[in-house]
FIROMI-359737 format. One record per residue: residue number from 1; residue in three letters; x, y, z of N, C-alpha, C in turn. Coordinates in Angstrom, 1 decimal. Layout:
N
  keba  bagu    n.xx    n.yy    n.zz   ca.xx   ca.yy   ca.zz    c.xx    c.yy    c.zz
   NUM   Ala       X       Y       Z       X       Y       Z       X       Y       Z
...
end
This chain:
294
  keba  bagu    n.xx    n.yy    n.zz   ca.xx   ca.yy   ca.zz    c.xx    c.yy    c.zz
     1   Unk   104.9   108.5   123.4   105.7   109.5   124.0   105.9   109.3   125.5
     2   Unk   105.1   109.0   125.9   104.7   109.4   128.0   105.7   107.9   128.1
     3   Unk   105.4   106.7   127.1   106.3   105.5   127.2   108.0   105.6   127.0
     4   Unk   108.1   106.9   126.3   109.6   106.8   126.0   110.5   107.7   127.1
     5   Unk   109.5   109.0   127.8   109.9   109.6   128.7   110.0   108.3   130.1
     6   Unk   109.2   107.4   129.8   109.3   106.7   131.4   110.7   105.9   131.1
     7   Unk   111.0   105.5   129.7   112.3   105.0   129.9   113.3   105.4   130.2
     8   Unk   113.2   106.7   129.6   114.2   107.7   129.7   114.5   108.0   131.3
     9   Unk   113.5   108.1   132.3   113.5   108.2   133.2   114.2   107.4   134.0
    10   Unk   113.8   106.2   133.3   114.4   105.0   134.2   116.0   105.2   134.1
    11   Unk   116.1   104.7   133.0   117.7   104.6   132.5   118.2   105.4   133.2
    12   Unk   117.9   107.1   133.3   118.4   108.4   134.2   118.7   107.6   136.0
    13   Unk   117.4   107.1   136.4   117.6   106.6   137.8   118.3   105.0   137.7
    14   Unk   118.6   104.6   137.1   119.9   103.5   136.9   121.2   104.1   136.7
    15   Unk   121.4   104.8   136.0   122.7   105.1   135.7   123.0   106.4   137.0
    16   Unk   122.1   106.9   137.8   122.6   107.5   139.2   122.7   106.3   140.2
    17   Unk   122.5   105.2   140.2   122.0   103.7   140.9   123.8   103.2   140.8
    18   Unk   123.8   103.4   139.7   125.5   102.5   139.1   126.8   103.7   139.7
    19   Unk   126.4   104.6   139.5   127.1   106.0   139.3   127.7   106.0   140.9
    20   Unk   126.4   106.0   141.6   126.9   106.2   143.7   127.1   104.7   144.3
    21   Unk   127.4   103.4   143.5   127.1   102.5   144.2   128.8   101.4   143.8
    22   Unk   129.3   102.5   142.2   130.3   101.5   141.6   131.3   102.3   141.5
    23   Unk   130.8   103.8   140.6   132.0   104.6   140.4   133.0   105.2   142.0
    24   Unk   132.9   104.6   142.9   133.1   105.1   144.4   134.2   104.3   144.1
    25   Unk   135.3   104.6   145.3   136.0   104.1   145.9   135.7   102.4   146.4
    26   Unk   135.9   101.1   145.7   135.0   100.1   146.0   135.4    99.4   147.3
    27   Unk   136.9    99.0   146.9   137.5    98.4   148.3   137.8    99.3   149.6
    28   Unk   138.0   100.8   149.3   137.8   101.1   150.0   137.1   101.6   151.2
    29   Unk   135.8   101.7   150.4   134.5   101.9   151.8   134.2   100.5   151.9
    30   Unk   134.8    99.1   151.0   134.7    98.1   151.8   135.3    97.6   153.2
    31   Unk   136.8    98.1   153.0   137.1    98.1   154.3   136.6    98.9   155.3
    32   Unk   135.9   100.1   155.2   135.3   101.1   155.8   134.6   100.1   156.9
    33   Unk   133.6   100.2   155.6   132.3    99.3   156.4   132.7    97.5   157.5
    34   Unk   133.7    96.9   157.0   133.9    96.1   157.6   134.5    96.9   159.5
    35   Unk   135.2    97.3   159.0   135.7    98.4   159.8   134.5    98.6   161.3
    36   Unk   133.7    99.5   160.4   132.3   100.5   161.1   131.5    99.4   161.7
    37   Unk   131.0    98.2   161.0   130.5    97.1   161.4   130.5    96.0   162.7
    38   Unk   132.2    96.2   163.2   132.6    95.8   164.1   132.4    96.7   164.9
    39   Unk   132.0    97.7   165.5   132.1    98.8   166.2   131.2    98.3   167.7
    40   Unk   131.4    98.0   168.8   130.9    97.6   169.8   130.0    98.5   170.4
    41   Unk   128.9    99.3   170.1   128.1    99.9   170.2   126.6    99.5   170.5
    42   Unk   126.1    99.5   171.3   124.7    99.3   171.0   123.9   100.4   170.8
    43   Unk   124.2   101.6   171.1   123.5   102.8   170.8   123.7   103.3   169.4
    44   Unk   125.1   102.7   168.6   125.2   103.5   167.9   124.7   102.2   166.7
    45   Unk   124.5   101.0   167.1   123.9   100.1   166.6   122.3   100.6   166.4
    46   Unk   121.6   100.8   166.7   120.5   101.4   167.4   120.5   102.5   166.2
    47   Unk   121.1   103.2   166.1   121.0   104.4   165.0   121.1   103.6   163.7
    48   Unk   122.3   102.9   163.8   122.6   102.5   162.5   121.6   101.5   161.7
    49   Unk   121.0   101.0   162.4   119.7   100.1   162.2   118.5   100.8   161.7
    50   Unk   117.9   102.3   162.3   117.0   102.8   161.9   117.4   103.5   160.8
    51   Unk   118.4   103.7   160.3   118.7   104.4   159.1   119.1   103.3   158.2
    52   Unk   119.2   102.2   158.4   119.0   101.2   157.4   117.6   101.2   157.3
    53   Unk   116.9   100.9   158.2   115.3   100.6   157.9   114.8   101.8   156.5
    54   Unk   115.1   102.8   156.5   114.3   103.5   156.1   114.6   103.6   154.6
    55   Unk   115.5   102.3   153.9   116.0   102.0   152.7   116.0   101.1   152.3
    56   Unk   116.1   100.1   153.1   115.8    98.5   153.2   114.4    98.1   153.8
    57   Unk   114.3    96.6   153.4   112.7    96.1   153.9   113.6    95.3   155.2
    58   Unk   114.4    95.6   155.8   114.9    95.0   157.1   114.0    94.8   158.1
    59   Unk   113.8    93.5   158.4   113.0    92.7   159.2   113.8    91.7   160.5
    60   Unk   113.9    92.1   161.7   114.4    91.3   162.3   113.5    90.2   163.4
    61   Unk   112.1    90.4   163.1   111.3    89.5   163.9   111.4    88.1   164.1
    62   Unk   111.8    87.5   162.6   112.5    86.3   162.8   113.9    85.9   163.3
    63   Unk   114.3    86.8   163.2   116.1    86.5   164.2   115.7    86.3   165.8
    64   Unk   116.6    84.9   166.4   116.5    85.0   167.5   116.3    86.6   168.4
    65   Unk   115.9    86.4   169.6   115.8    87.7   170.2   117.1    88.0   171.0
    66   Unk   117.8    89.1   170.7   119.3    89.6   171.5   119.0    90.6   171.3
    67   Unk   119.9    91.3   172.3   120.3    93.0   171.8   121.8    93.1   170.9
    68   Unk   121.5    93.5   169.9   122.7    93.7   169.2   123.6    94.7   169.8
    69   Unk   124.9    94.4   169.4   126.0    95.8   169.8   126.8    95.6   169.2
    70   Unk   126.7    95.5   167.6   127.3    95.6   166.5   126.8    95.6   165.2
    71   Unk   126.6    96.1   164.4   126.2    96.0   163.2   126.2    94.8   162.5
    72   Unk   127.5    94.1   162.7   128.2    92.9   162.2   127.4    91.6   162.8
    73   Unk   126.8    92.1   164.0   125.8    90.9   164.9   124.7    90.9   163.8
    74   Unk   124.1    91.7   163.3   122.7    92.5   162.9   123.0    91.4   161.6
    75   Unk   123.7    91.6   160.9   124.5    91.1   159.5   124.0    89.4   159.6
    76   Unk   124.9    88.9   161.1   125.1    87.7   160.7   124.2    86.9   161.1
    77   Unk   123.2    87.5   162.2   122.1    87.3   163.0   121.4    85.9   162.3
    78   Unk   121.3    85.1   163.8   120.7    83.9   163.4   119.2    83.7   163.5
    79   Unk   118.4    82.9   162.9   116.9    82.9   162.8   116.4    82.0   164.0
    80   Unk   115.0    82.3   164.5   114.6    81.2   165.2   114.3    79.8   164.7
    81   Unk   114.6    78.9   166.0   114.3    77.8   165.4   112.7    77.2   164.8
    82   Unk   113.2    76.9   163.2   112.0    76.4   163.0   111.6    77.5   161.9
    83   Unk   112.1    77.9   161.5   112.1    79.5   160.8   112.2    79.6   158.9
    84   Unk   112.6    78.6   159.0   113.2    78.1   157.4   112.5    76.4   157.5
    85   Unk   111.6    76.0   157.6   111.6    74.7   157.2   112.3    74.3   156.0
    86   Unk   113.0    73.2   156.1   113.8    72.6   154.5   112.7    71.2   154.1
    87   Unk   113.0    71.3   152.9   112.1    70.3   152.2   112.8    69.3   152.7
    88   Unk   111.8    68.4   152.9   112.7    66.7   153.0   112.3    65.6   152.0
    89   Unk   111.8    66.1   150.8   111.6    65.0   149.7   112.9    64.3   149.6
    90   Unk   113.0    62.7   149.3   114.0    62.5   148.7   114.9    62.9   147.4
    91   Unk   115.6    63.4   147.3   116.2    63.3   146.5   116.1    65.0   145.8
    92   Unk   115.9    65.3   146.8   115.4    66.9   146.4   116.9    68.3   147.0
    93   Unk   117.2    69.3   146.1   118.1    69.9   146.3   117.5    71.5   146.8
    94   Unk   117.9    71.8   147.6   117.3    72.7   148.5   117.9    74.5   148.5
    95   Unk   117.1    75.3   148.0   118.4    76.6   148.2   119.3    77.1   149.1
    96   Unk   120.4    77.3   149.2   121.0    77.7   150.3   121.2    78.7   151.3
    97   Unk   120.2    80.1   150.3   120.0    80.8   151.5   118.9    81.5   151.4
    98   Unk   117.9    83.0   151.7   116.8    83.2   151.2   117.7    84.5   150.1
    99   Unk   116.9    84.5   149.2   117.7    85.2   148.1   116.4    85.2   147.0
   100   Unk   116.7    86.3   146.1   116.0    86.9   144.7   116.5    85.8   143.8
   101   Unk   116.0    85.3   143.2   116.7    84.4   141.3   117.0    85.5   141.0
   102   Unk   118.2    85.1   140.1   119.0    86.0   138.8   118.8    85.1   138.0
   103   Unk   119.8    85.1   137.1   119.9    84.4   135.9   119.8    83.1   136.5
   104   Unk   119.2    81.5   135.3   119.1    80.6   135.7   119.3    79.7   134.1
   105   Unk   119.9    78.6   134.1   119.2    77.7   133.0   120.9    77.0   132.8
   106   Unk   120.9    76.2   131.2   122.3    75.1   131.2   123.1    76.0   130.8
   107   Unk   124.5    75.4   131.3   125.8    76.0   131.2   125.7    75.4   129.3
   108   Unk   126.0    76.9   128.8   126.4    76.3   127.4   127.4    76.9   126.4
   109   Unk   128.4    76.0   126.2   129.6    75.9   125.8   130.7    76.5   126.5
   110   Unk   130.4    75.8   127.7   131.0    76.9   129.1   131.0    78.2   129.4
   111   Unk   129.9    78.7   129.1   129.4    80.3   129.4   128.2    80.0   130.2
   112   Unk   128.0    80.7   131.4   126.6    80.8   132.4   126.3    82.5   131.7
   113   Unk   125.0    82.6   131.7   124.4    83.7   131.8   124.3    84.6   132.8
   114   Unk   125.2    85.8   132.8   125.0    87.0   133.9   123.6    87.7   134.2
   115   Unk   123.8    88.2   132.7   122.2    89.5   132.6   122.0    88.7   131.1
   116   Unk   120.6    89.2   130.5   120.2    89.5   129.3   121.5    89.7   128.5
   117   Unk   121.9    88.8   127.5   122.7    89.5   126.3   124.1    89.1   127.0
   118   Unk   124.2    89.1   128.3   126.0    88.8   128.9   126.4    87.6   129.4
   119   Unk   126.6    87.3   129.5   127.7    85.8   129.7   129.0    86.0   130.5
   120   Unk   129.7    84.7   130.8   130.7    84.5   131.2   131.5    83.0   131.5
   121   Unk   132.2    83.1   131.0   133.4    81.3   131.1   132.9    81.1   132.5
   122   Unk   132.7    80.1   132.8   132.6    79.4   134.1   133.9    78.9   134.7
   123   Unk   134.8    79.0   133.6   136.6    78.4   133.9   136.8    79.6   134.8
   124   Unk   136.4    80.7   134.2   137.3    82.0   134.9   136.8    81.9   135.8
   125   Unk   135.2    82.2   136.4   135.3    82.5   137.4   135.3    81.4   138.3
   126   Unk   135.4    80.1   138.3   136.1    79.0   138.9   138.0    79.4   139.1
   127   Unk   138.3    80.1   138.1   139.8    79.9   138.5   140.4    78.8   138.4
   128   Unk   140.4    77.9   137.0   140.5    77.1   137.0   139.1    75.9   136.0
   129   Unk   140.6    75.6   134.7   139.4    75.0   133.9   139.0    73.8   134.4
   130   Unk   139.5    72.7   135.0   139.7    71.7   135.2   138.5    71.4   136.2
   131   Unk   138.2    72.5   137.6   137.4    72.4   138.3   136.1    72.8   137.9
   132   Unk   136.0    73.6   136.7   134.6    73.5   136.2   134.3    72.9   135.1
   133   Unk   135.4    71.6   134.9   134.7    70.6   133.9   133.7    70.0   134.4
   134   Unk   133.5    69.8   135.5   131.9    68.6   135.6   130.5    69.5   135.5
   135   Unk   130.6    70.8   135.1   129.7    71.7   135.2   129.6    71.9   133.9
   136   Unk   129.9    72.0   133.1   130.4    72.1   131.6   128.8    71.9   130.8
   137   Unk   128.2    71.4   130.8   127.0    70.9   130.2   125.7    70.4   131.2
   138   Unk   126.4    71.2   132.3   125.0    70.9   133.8   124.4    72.3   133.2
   139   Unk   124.0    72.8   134.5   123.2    74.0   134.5   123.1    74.9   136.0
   140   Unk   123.3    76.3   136.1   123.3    77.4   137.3   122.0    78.1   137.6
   141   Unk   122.2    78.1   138.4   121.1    79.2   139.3   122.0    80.3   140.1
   142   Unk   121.1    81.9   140.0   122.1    83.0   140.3   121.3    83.1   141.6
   143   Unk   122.1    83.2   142.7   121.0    83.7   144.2   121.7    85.1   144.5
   144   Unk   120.7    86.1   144.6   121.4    87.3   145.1   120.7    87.6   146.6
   145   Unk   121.2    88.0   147.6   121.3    88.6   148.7   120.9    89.8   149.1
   146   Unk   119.8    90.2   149.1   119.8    91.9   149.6   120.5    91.7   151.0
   147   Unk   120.6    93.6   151.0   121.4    94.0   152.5   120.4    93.5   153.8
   148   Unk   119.3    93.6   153.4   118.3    93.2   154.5   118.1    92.0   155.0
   149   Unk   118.7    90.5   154.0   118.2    89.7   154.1   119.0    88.5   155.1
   150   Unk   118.5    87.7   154.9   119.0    86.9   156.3   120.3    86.4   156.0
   151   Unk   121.3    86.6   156.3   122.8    86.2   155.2   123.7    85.0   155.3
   152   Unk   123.2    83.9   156.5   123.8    83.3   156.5   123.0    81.2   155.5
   153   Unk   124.0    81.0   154.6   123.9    80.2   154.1   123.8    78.9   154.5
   154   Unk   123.5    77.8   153.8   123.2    75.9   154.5   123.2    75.4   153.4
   155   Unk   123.8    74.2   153.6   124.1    72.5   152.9   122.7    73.0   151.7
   156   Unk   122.9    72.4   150.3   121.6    72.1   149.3   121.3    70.8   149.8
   157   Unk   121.8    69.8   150.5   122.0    68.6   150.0   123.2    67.7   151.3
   158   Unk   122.7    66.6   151.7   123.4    65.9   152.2   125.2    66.2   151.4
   159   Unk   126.1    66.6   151.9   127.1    66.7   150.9   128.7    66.6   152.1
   160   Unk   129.6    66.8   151.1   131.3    66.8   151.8   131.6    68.2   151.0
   161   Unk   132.2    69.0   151.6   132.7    69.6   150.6   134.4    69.4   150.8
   162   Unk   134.8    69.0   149.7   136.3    68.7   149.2   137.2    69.2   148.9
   163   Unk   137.1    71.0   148.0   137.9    72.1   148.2   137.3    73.4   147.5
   164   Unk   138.4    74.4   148.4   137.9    75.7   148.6   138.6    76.5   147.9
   165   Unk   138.5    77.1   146.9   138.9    78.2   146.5   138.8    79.5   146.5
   166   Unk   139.7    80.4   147.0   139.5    82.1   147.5   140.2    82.7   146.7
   167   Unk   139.5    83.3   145.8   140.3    84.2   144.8   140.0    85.5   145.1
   168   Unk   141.0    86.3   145.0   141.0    87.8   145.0   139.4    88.7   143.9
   169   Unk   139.8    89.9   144.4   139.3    90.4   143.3   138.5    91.8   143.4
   170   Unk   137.4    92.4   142.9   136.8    93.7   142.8   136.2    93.1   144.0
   171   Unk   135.1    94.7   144.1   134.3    94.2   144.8   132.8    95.0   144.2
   172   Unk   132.8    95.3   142.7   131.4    95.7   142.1   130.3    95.2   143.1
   173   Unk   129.1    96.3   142.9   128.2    95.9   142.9   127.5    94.9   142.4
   174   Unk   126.4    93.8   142.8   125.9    92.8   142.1   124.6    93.0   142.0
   175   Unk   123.8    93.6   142.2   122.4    94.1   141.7   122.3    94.3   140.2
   176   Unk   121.0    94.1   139.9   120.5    93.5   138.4   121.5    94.6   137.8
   177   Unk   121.1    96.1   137.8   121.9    97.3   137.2   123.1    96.9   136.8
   178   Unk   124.0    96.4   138.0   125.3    96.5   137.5   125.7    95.2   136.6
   179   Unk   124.8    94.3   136.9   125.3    92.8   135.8   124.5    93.2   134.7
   180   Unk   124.1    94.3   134.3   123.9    94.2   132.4   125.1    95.3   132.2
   181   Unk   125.4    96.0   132.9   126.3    97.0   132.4   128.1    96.8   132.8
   182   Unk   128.7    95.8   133.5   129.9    95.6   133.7   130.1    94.1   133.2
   183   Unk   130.9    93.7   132.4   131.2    92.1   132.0   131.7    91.5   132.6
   184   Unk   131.6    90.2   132.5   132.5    89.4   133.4   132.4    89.9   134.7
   185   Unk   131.2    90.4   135.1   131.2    90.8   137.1   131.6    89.8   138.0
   186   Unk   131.0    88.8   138.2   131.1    88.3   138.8   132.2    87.1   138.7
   187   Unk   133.4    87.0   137.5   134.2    86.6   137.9   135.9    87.9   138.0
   188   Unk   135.2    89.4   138.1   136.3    90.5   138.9   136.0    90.4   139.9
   189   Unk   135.0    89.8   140.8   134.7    90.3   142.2   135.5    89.0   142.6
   190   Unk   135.7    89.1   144.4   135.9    88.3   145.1   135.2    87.3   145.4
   191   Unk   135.7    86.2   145.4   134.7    84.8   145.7   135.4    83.9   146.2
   192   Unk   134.6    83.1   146.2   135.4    81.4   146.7   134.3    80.5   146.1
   193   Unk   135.1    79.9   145.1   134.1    78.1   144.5   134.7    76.8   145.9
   194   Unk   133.3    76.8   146.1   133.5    75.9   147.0   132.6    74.6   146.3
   195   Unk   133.8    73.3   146.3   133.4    72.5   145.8   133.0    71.0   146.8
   196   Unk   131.6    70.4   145.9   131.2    69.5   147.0   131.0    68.3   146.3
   197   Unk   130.4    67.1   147.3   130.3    65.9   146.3   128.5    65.0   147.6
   198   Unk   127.7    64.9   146.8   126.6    64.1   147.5   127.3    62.9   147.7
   199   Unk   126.3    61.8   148.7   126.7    60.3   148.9   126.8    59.8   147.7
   200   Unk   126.2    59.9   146.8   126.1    59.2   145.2   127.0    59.2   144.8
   201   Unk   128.4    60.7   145.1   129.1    60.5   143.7   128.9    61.9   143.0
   202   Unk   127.6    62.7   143.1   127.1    63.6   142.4   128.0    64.6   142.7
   203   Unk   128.7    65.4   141.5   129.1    67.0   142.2   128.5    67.6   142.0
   204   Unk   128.1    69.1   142.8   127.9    70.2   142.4   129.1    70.8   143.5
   205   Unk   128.6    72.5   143.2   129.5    73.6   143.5   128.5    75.1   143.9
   206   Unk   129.1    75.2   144.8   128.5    76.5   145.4   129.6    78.3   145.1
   207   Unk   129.5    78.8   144.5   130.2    80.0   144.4   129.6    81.2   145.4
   208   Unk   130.1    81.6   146.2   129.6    82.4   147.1   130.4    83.9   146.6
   209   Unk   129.7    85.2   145.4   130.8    86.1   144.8   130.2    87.6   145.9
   210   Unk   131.6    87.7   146.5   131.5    89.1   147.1   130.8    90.5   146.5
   211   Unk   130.2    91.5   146.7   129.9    92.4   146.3   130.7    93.5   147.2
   212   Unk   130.1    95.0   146.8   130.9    96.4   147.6   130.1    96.0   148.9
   213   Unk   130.6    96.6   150.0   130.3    96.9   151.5   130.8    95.6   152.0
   214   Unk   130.8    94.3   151.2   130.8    93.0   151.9   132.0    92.2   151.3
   215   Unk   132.8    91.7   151.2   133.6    90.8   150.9   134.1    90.0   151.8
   216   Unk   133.7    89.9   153.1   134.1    88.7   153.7   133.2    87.7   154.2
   217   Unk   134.0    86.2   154.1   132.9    85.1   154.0   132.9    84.3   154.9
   218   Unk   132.6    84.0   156.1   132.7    82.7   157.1   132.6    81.6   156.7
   219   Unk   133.1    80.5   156.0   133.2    79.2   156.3   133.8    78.3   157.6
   220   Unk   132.3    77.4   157.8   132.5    76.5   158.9   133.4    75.3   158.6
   221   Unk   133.5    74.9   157.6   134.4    73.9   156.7   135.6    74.5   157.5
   222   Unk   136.2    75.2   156.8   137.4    75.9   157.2   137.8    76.4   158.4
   223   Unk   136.8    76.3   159.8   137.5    77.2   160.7   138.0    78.5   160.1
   224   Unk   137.3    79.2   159.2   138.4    80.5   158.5   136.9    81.6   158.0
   225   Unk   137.4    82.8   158.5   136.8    83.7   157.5   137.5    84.7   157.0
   226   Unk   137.5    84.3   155.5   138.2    84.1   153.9   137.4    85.8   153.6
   227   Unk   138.4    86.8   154.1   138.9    88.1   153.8   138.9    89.4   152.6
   228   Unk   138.8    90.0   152.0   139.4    90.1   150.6   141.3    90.7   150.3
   229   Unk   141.3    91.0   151.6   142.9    91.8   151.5   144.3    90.2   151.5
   230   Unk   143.3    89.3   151.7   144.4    88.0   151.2   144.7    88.1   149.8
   231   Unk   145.8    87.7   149.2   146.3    87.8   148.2   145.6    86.5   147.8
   232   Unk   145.0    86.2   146.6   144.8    84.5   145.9   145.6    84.5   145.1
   233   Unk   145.3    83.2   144.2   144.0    82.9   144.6   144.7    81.8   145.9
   234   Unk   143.9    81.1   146.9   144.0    80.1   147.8   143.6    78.8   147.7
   235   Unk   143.8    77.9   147.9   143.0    76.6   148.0   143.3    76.2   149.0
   236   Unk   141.9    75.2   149.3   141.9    74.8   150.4   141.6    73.2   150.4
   237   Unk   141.9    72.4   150.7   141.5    70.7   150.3   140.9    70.4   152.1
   238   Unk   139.8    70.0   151.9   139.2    69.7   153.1   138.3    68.2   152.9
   239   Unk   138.0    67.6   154.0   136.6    66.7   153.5   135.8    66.9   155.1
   240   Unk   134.7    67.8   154.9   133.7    68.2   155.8   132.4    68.0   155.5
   241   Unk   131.8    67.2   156.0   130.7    67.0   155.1   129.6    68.0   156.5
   242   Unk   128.3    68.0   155.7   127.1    69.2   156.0   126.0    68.0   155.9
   243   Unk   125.1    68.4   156.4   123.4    67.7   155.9   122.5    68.6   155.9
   244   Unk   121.3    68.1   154.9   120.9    68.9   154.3   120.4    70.3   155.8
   245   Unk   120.4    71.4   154.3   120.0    72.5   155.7   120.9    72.8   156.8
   246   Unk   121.9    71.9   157.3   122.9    72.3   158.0   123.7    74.0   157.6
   247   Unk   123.9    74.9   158.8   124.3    75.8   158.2   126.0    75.6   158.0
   248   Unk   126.5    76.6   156.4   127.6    76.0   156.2   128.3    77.0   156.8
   249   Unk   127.6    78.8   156.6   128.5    79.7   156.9   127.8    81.0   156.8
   250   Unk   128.8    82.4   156.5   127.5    83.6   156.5   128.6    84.6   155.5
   251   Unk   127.8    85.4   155.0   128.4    86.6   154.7   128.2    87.3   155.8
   252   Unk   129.2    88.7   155.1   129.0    89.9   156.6   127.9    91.1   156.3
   253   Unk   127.5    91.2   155.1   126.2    91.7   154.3   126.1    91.0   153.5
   254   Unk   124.9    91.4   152.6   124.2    90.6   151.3   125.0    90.7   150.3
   255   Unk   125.0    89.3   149.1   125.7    89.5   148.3   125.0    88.1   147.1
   256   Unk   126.0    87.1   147.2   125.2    86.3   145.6   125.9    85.4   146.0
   257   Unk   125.5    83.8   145.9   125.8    82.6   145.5   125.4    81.8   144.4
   258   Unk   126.2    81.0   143.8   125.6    81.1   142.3   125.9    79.3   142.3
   259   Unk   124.6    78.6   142.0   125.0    77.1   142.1   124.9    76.4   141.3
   260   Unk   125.9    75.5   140.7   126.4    75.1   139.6   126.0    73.2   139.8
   261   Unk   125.5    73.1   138.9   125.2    71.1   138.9   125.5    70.9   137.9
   262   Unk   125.8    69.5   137.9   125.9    68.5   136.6   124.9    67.9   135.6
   263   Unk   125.4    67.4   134.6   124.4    67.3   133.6   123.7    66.1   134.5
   264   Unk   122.4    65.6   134.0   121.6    65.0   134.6   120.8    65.7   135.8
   265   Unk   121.4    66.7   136.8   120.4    66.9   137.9   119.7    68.1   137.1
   266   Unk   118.3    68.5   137.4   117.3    69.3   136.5   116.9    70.7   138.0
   267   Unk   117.1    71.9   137.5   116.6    73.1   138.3   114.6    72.6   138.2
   268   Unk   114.3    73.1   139.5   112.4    72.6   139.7   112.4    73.4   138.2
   269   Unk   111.1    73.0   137.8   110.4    73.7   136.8   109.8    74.8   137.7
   270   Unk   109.4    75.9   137.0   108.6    77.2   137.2   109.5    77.9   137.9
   271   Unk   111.0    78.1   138.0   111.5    79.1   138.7   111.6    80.4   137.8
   272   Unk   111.4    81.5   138.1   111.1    82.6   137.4   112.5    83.7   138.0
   273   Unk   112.9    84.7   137.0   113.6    86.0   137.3   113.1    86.6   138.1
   274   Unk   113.5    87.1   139.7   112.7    88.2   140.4   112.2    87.0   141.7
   275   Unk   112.0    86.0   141.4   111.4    85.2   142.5   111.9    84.8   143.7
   276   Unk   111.3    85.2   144.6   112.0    85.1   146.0   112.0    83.8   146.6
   277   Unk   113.1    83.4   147.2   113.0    82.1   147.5   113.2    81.9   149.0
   278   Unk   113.1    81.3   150.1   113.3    81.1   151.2   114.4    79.9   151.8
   279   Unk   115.6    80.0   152.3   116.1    78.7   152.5   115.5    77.5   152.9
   280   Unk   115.9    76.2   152.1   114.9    75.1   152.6   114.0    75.0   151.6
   281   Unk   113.6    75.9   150.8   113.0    75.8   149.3   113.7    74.7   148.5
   282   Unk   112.7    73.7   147.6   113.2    72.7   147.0   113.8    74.0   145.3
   283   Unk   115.6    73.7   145.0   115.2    74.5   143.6   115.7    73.3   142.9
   284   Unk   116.2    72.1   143.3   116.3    71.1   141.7   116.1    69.4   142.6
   285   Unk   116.6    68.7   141.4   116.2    67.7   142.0   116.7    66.5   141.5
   286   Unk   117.6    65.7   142.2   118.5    64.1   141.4   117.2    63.4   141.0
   287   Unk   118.3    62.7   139.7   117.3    61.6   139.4   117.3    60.6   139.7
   288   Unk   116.0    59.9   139.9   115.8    59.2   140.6   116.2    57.6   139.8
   289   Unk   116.2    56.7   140.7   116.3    55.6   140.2   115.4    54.8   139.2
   290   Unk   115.8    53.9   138.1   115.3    53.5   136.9   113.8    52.7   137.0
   291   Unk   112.7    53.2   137.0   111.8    51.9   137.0   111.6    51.0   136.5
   292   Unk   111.7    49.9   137.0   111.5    48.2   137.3   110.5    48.2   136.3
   293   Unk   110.6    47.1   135.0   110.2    47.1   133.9   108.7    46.0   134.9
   294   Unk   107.6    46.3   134.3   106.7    46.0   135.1   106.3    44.2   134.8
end
């Protein structure tokens, strides 16, 4: 009984979670806040920060030291050096930003796992079947972003990236809640597949998917930050290459990057749902060269 009332409870404080966070106006208080964000204030920055604190685990002791006078500084805020060490094993692929695991494991029969029980074509939310053929039988890792967390992204991997796609779209929430209860989330939100290639040859692909309050994305590739009031979808053909840990770009709050490999490269073993990762964290790893019959 006391077990069924706690669920009941829960479910009650999820569906008020979904209820003030989705049923809203989405693009609209996203422009709000893009809006509010830019606001040249340091006082009012100052407010706006302590009434974040008191809902978020927002930590700014690792961000270089400045005085903010915008929200949007607070957002994009860079770390001290030395702050993220990145693995330097050979051959090792690195997370791109600090972020919670979502869903993880092989793309199968071109469906990646959203939530428990939900799925989604990897064509769709690529935009595009052709660009998510080399993914087709690899395997994804889901990175989500709290509001608090450090937001700007870096290279997995010595890499080029070769082109960019900006597709329109919602701007749902992306917290666990709303990916068991909306389908196909994360390919109605706004995003951009941004596609890369290692020195080998190897592709992967980074999807960086907008959530509410945030939809806009700075890429350094592009000189551009990619909006949501642009019409898509866009492409972009570029050849920019990054190294490893190099930063590529930022959101303007937290949101999800979702990274997609080919068959042969393997996610580390022991990554778990819920596990926090730090950028510079090793999460997969090329294979290595054939050993020399002895």
């Amino acid at each position: 009984m006391k077990l069924a009332r706690w669920r009941d409870r829960l479910t009650q404080q999820e569906d008020l979670n979904f209820l003030l966070t989705n049923r809203v106006p989405r693009l609209a208080l996203t422009r709000f806040m893009g809006w509010y964000s830019r606001i040249d204030s340091p006082l009012l920055t100052r407010i706006s920060v302590a009434v974040w604190r008191l809902f978020t685990e927002l930590d700014l002791d690792e961000a270089e030291p400045r005085h903010y006078r915008s929200l949007r500084e607070v957002f994009t805020r860079r770390l001290r050096a030395g702050a993220r060490p990145v693995e330097t094993a050979p051959g090792a692929l690195v997370s791109p930003c600090d972020a919670i695991v979502g869903a993880f494991g092989p793309v199968h029969r071109g469906m990646a796992l959203q939530a428990k029980g939900m799925a989604y074509g990897i064509a769709d939310l690529f935009g595009d079947a052709q660009r998510a053929a080399p993914y087709l039988n690899g395997s994804f890792l889901t990175l989500r972003l709290t509001s608090a967390m450090y937001h700007r992204f870096h290279a997995p991997a010595d890499l080029t990236i070769e082109r960019v796609t900006h597709i329109a779209g919602d701007t749902w929430n992306v917290n666990p809640i709303a990916l068991k209860r909306v389908e196909r989330l994360f390919c109605r939100n706004v995003r951009a597949a941004v596609e890369a290639r290692l020195p080998d040859g190897t592709p992967m692909a980074l999807v960086p998917v907008a959530a509410i309050l945030v939809a806009s994305l700075r890429l350094h590739a592009l000189d551009l930050t990619l909006r949501p009031d642009r019409a898509g979808p866009h492409h972009f053909e570029c050849r920019h290459s990054h190294t490893r840990g190099e930063e590529m770009g930022w959101f303007e709050q937290g949101s999800t990057i979702i990274v997609f490999l080919p068959p042969g490269v393997d996610l580390t073993p022991g990554l778990t749902t819920g596990q926090r990762l730090r950028m510079g964290q090793a999460i997969a790893r090329l294979p290595g060269p054939p050993c020399a019959d002895a």
